[in-house]
C-alpha positions in Angstrom: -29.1 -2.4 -6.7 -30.4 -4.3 -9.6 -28.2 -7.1 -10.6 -28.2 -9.5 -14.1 -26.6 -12.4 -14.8 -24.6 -13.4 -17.7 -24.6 -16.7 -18.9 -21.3 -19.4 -17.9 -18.8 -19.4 -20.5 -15.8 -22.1 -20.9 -13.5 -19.7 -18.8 -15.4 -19.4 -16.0 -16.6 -23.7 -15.6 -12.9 -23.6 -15.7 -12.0 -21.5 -12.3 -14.8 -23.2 -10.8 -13.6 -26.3 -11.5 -10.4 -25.2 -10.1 -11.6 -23.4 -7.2 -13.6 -26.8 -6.3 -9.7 -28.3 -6.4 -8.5 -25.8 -4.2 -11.1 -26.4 -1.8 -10.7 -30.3 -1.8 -7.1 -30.0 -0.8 -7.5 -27.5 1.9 -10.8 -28.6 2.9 -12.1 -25.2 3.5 -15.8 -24.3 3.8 -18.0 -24.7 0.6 -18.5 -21.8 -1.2 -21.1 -19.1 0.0 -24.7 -19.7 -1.9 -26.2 -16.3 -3.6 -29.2 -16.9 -0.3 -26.0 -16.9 2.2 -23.9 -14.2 0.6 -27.2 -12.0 -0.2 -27.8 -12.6 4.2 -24.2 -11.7 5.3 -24.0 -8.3 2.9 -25.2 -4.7 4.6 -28.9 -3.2 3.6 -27.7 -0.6 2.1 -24.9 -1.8 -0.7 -25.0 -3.9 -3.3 -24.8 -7.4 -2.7 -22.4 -9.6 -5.3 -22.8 -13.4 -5.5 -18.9 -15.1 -5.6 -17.0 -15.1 -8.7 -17.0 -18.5 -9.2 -20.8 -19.0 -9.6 -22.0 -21.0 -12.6 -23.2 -17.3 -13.9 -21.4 -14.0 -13.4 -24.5 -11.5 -11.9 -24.0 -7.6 -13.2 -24.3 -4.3 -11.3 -26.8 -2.3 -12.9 -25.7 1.0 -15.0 -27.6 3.4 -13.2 -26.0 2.1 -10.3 -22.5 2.3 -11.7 -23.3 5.7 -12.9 -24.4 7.2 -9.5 -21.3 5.7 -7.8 -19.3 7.7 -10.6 -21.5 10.3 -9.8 -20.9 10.4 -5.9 -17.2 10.1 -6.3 -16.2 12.1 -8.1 -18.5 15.0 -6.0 -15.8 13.7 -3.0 -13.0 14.1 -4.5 -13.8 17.5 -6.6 -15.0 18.7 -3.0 -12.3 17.2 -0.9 -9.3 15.9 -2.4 -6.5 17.9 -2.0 -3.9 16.2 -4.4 -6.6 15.9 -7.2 -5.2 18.4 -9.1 -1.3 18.4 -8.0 -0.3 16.0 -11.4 -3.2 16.5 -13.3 -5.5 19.4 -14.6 -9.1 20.1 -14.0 -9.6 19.3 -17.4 -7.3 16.0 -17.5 -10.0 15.0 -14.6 -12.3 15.8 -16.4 -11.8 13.6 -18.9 -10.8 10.6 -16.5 -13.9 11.2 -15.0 -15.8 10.6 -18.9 -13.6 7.7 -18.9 -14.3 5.9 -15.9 -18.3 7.1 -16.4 -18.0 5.8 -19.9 -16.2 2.4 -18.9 -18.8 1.6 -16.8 -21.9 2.6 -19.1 -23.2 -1.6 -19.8 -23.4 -3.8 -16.6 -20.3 -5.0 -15.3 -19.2 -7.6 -12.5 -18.2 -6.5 -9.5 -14.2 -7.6 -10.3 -14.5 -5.4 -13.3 -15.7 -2.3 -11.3 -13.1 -3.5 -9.3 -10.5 -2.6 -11.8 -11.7 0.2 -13.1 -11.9 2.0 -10.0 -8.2 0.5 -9.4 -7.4 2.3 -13.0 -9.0 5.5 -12.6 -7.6 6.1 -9.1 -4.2 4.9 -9.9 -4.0 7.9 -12.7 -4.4 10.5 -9.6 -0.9 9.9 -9.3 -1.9 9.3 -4.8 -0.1 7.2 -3.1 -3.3 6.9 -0.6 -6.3 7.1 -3.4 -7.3 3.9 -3.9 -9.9 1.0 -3.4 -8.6 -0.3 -0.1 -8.6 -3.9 0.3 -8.9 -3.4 4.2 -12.0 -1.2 4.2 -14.2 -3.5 2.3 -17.1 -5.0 3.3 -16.8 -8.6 4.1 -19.0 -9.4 1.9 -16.8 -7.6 -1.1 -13.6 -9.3 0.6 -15.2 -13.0 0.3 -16.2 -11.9 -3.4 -13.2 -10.2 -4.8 -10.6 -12.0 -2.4 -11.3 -15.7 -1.7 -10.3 -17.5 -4.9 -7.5 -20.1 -5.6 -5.6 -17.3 -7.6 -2.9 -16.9 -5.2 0.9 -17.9 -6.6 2.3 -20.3 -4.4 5.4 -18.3 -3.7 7.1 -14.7 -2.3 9.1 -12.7 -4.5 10.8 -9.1 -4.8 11.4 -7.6 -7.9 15.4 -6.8 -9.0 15.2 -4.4 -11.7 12.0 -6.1 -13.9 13.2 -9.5 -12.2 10.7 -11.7 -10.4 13.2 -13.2 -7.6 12.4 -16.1 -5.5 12.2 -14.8 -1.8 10.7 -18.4 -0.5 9.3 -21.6 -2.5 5.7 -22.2 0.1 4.7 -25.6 -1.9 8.1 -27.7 -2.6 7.9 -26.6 -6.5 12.2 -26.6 -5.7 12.4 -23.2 -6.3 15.5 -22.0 -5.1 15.9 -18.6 -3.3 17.5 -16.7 -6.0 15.8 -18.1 -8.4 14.1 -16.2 -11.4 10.5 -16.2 -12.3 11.1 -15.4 -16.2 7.3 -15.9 -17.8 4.3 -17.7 -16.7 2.2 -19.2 -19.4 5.0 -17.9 -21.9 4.4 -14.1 -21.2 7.3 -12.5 -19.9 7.1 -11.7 -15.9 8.9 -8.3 -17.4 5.8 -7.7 -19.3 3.6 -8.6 -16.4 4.8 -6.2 -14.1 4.2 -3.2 -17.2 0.9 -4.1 -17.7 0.2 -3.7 -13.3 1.9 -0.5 -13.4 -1.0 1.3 -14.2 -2.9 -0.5 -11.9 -0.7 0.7 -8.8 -1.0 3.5 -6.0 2.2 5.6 -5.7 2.7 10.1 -6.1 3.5 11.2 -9.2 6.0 9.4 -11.5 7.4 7.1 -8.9 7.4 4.1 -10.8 9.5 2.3 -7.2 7.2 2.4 -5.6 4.3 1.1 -7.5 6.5 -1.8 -8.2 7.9 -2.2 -4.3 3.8 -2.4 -4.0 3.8 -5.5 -6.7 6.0 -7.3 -4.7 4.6 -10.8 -2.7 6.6 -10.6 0.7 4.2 -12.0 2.7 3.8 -9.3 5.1 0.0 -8.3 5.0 -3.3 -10.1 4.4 -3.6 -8.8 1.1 -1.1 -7.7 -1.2 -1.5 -5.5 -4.5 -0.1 -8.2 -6.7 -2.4 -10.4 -5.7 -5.5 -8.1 -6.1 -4.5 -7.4 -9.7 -2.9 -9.8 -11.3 -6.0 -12.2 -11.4 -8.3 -9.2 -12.7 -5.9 -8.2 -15.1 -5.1 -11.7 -16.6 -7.3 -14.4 -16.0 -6.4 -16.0 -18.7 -3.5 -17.0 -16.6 -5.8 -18.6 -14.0 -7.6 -20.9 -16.3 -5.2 -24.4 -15.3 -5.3 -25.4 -11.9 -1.3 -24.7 -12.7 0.3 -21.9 -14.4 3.7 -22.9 -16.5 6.5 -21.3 -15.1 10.0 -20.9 -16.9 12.2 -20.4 -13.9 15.6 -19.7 -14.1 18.4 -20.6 -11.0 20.8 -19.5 -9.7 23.4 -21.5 -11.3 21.9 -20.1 -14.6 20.4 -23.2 -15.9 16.7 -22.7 -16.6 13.7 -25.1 -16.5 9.8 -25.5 -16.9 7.9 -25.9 -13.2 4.2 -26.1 -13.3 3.2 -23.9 -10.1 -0.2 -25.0 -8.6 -2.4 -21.9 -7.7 -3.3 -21.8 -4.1 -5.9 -20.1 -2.3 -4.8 -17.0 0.8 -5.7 -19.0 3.0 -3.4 -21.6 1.9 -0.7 -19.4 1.3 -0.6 -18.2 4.8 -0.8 -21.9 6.3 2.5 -22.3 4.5 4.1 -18.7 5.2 2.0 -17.1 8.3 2.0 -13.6 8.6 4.7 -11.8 10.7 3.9 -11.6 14.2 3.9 -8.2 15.5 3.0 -6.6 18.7 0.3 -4.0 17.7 1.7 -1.3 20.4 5.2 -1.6 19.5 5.9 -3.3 16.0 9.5 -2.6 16.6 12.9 -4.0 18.4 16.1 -2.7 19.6 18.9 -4.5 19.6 23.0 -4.0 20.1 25.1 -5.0 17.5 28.7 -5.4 17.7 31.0 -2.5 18.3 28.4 -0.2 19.8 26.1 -0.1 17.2 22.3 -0.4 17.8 20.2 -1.7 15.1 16.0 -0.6 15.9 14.2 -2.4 13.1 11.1 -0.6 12.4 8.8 -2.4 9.7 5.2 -0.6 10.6 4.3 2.6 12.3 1.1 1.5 11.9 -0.3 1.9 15.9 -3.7 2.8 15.1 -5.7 2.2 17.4 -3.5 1.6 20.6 -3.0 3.5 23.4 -0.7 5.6 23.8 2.2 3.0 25.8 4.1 2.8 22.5 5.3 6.1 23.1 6.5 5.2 26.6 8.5 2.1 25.3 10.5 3.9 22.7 11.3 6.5 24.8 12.3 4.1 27.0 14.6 1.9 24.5 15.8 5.5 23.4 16.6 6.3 26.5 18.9 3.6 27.7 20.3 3.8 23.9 21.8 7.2 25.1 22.9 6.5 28.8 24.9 3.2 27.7 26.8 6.1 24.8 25.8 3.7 21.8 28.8 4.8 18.9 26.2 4.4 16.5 22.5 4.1 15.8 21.0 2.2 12.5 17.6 2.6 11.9 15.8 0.0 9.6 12.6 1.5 7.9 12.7 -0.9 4.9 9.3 -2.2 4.1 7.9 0.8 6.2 5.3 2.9 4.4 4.3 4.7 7.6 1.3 4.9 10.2 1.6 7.7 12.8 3.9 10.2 13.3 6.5 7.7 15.6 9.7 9.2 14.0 8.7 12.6 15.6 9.8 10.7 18.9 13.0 9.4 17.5 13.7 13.2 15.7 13.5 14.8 19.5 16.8 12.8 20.2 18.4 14.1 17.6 18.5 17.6 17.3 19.2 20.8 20.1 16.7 23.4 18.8 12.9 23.1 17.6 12.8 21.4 14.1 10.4 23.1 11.8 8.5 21.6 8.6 9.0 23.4 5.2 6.0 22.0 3.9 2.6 23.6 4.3 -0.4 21.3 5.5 -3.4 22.3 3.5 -7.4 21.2 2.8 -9.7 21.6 0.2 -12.8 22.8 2.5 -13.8 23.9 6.0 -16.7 21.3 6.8 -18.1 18.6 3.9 -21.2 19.7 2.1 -24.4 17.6 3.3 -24.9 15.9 0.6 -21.7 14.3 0.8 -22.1 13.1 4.3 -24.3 9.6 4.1 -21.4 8.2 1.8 -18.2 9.3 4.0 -17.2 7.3 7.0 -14.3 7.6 9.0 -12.6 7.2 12.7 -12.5 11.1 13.5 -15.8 13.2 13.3 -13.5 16.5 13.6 -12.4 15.8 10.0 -16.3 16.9 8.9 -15.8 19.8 10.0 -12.2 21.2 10.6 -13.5 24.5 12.5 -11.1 27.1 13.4 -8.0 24.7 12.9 -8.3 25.5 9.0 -7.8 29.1 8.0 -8.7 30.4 5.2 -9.9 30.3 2.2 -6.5 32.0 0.7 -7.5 33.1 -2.9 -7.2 30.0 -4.4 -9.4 28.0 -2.2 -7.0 26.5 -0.1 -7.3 26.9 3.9 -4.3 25.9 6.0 -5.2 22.9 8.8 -3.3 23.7 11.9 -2.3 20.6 14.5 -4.5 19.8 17.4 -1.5 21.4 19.8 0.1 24.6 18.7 -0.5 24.9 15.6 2.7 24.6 14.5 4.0 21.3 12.7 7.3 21.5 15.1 9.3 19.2 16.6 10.9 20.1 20.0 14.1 18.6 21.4 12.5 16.1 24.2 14.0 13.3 26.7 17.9 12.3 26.4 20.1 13.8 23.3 21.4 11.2 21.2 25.1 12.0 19.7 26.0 8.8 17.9 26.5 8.7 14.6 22.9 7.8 12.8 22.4 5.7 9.5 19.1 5.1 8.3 18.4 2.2 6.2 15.5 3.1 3.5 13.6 1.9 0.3 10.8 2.3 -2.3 8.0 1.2 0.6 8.3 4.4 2.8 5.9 6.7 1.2 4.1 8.0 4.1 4.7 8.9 7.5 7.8 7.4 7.2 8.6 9.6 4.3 8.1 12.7 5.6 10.6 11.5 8.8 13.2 10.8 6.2 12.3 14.3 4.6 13.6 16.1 7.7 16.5 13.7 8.2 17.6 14.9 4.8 16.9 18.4 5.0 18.6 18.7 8.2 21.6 16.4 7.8 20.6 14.3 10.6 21.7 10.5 9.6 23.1 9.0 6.5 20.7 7.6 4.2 21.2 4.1 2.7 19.4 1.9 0.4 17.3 2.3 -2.4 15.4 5.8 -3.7 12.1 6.7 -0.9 8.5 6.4 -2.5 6.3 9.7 -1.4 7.1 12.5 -3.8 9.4 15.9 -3.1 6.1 17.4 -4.5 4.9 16.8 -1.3 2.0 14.0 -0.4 -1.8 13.6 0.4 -2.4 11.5 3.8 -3.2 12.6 7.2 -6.6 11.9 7.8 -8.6 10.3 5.9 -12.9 9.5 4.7 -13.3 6.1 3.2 -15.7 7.1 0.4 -18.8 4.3 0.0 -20.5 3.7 -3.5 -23.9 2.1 -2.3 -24.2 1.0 -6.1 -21.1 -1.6 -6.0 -20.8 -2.2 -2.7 -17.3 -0.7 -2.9 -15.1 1.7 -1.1 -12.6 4.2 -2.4 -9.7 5.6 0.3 -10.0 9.8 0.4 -6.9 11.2 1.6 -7.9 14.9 3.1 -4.6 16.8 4.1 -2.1 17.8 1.1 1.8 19.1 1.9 3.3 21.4 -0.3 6.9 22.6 -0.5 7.5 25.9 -0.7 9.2 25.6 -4.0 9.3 23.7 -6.9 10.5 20.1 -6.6 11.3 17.2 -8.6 8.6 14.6 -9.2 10.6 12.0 -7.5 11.5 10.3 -4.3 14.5 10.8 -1.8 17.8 9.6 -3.4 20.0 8.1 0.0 23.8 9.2 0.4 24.5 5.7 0.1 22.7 3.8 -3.1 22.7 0.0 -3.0 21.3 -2.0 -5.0 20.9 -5.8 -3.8 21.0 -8.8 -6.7 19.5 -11.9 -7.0 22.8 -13.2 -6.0 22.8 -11.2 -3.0 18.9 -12.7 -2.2 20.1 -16.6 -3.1 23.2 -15.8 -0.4 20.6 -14.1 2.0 22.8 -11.6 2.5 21.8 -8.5 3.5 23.5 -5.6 1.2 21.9 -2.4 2.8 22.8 -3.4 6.6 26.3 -4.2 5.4 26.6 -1.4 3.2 25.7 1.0 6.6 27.8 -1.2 9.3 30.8 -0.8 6.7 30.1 3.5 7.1 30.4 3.0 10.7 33.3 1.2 11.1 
């Protein structure tokens, strides 16, 4: 790839002076030379100096125009939700778009965007450029700067709330962020909308996603917010108005920090990677198994063994009640079919047909596709079909059949299951069947997913060896049998926690479901 280089402007001496701050307090390593970075980055993509450099190098056109090129020949080939909220020709036109926006060189933070913008208008909650599947070399470009807010928030409504204050600014919990740099934190979260994976118009979940919790390595809000306003990042300190939650309201310049930082003040969650779960008894019979991640990729197989066990002593000591805390839980593998076999007496079918765009991938598209599973090149006799519009229907590994089968000790408590905008996934489609079938009380907030069904499954991570860049390729589509609203799963039991309820720390939905069970 051919790269150019524009020359410094104010704006950009001004994050590197404030980068060289960052790196002064934390005493991290200098930043990577253009010889270092060019060393660490793979043959065959595009290497990117950091953004930070006294000059901001380009990627080439023709470069940016074959990575158009190659993606969208994936996802016209392969994609099975491409057309599920959007015509061939509103694709068509995205397509012109995204070719067109990227038609004079542009910095690897811009492609960055774009691809971000154009993927986001799929209307997928799994099409996206996926922070995780980046090179390193992209992660130390794109990721590494002293752009991180120095605090974890939720948003109430179009409120930014104070979860946790990580560099004495005296933020109170409770607190609310109400503009940095005089623009309106309402305003803000508009403007990342766009920006934000979620299926079809479910606005909750694409602003669950802009949340800073503190839960994963990289967060959404802090992949676009500095690409979509950098003027924001030009002080080593962005002027907040906060409002507490007395109601009096004052100015507090927040100093920017760098991830690393961030997590030296608020480290990550620590999770066992085979069972990122618990059990526990609560009062009065009731079991609470916290779930956050069903994310087990990877492991073997002994997470299986440990919930059956938990579930198993759950119904030998004749628990009254089970609540089941999916919060925060977008999905990972299948787990709730585990929990699902407790709870029902005959086999529990899936309304939903599984279906793929192809049979095997066309050659050409093979040298850009990676993935974990060579069976998903070429899906054999597990996808029958072509029906007559093209679609072949993927049968499971086992049977065929996407059944679940009443398996191990019947649970007959009464079940509550605690849900919100997050669980968009596998965890979606567990709390699909829980509805349908009237198996637990639903309580919380609306799901994310979509009733129109979802894209997920298995998965090629799609490689544009112009920018360097990867784009996440969803391959398995559910459809419902009949028309559905474009929305999530509305709970039994809405709640609706405020910033009151946040500065109190108490928590509404578990309250709201013990009060159901007494």
């Amino acid at each position: 790839m051919k790269t150019r280089r524009q020359a410094p402007t104010p704006h950009a001496a001004a994050l590197l002076l404030r980068k060289m701050a960052c790196l002064s307090r934390s005493q991290e390593p200098p930043v990577p030379t253009r010889r270092s970075f060019l060393q660490g980055a793979a043959a065959s993509f595009a290497t990117i100096a950091p953004r930070a450099a006294s000059a901001a190098p380009t990627i080439d056109v023709e470069a940016q125009q074959r990575d158009v090129a190659i993606l969208q020949n994936a996802y016209e080939a392969l994609h099975p939700g491409l057309y599920r909220y959007n015509t061939p020709d509103m694709m068509a036109a995205r397509f012109a778009a995204l070719r067109n926006s990227l038609s004079w060189p542009r910095t690897l933070p811009d492609v960055y965007l774009e691809l971000a913008r154009f993927t986001a208008a799929i209307r997928c909650g799994h099409t996206y450029p996926n922070p995780f599947n980046q090179s390193e070399a992209v992660q130390k470009t794109l990721f590494s700067n002293c752009d991180r807010l120095p605090l974890h928030f939720r948003w109430i409504g179009e409120r930014m709330v104070v979860l946790r204050d990580l560099a004495e600014h005296g933020l109170e919990r409770g607190s609310e962020i109400v503009a940095l740099n005089g623009m309106h934190t309402s305003s803000l979260l508009q403007q990342l909308l766009p920006l934000a994976r979620a299926d079809g118009s479910n606005d909750g979940k694409r602003t669950r996603l802009l949340e800073l919790r503190g839960v994963d390595r990289w967060e959404a809000f802090d992949l676009y917010m500095p690409l979509r306003f950098p003027d924001l990042l030009a002080r080593e300190t962005v002027d907040a108005t906060v409002r507490t939650p007395a109601g009096s309201q004052r100015r507090v310049p927040l100093r920017w920090m760098t991830a690393e930082q961030r997590r030296a003040a608020a480290p990550l969650p620590a999770r066992d990677a085979k069972t990122p779960w618990r059990m526990e008894m609560l009062r009065d019979g009731v079991a609470l198994l916290t779930m956050p991640s069903w994310t087990v990729y990877g492991s073997d197989k002994s997470w299986a063994a440990e919930l059956d066990a938990d579930l198993d002593a759950l119904a030998a000591r004749n628990a009254r009640a089970l609540v089941i805390d999916l919060r925060g839980n977008e999905g990972g593998v299948d787990v709730g079919d585990r929990i699902l076999a407790r709870l029902i007496d005959a086999p529990l079918p899936s309304s939903y047909r599984r279906l793929v765009r192809y049979r095997r991938v066309p050659d050409e598209l093979g040298p850009f596709l990676s993935t974990w599973d060579k069976s998903f090149r070429d899906w054999g006799s597990r996808a029958i079909g072509p029906d007559a519009a093209g679609w072949y229907t993927l049968r499971r590994d086992d049977d065929g059949d996407d059944i679940v089968k009443p398996a191990g000790a019947r649970f007959r408590g009464r079940v509550v299951v605690l849900v919100d905008a997050a669980n968009s996934s596998a965890t979606f489609q567990f709390i699909e069947r829980v509805r349908t079938h009237r198996l637990a009380t639903l309580v919380g907030q609306r799901t994310g997913g979509n009733l129109r069904g979802i894209n997920g499954g298995a998965f090629f991570f799609v490689r544009l060896p112009g920018s360097g860049l990867e784009v996440d390729l969803p391959l398995v589509g559910t459809f419902p049998p009949r028309a559905q609203p474009d929305a999530g799963i509305t709970p039994d039991v809405a709640v609706k926690p405020t910033a009151r309820d946040v500065a109190t720390g108490t928590d509404t939905e578990l309250e709201a479901a013990l009060a159901l069970l007494r």
